[in-house]
N, C-alpha and C positions, 0 to 999 in steps of 0.2 A: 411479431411486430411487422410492420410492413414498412415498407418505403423509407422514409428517412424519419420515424419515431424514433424517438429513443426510452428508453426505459426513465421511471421518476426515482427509480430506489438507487441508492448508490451501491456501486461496485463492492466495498463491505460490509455491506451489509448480510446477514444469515448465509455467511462462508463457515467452515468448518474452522478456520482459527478464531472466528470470536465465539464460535458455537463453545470451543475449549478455553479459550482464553479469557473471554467475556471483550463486551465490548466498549472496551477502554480507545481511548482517541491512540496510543501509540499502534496497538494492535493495528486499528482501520487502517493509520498511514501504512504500516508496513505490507498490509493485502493489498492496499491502493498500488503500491510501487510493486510489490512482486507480479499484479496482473501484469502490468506495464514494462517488464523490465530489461526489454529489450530501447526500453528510450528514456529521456529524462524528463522529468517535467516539474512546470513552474508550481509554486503553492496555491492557484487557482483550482490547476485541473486536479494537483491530490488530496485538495481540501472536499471536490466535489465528489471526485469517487473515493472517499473515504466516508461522505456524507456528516461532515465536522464543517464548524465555521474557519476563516482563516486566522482568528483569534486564538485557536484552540489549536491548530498546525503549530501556527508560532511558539506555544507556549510548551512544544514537546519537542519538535526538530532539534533542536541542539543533542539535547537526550541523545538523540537514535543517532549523528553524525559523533559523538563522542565514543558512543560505542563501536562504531565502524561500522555497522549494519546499514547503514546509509551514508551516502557519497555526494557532496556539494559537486555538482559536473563543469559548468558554467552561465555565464551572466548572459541574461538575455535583455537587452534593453536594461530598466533598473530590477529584474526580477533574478533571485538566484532558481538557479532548476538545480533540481535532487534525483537519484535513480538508489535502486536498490545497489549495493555495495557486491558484486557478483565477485569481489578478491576477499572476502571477509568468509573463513569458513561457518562462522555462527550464520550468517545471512544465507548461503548455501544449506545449511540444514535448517534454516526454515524454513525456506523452501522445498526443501525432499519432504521434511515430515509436514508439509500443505500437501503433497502430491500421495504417500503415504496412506493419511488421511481420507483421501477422496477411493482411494482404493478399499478402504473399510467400510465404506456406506453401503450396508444394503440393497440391491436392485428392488425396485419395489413392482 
């Protein structure tokens, strides 16, 4: 890509966790926010790189912060922002076995 394009596909899209996981709208968030996860972000940006409506975020978020695997961070204006939960060790090992994973792929 050049200059300030950016890509149309979202960020979870044909990752190795949905490759295994399929691609169910919890999976996306959770690649969405492990690409990310050194910051937090609102339901806009991980609705966009998860490639999900924000109808479809709303309707799983709870899920994933009940589990621990994801972290309410803070309110920004009226929008809550979320990050990957990096004190959760299930969120930690999905992220080693993301990294794992990329390590089994083939060179082609």
């Amino acid at each position: 890509m050049e200059g300030n394009e950016k890509s149309t596909e979202p960020l979870a899209e044909n990752t190795v966790l949905t490759d295994i996981f399929g691609p169910h709208a919890k999976v996306k968030i959770l690649v969405a926010l492990l690409s990310e996860n050194n910051r937090d972000l609102n339901p806009t940006d991980i609705s966009r790189l998860a490639g999900i409506d924000r109808s479809t975020f709303y309707e799983h978020i709870d899920d994933l912060v009940a589990y621990g695997v994801v972290e309410e961070t803070r309110t920004v204006g009226n929008s809550q922002m979320y990050q990957i939960n990096r004190d959760n060790p299930a969120a930690e090992d999905l992220a080693q076995l993301e990294w794992d994973l990329l390590d089994c792929i083939p060179e082609e």
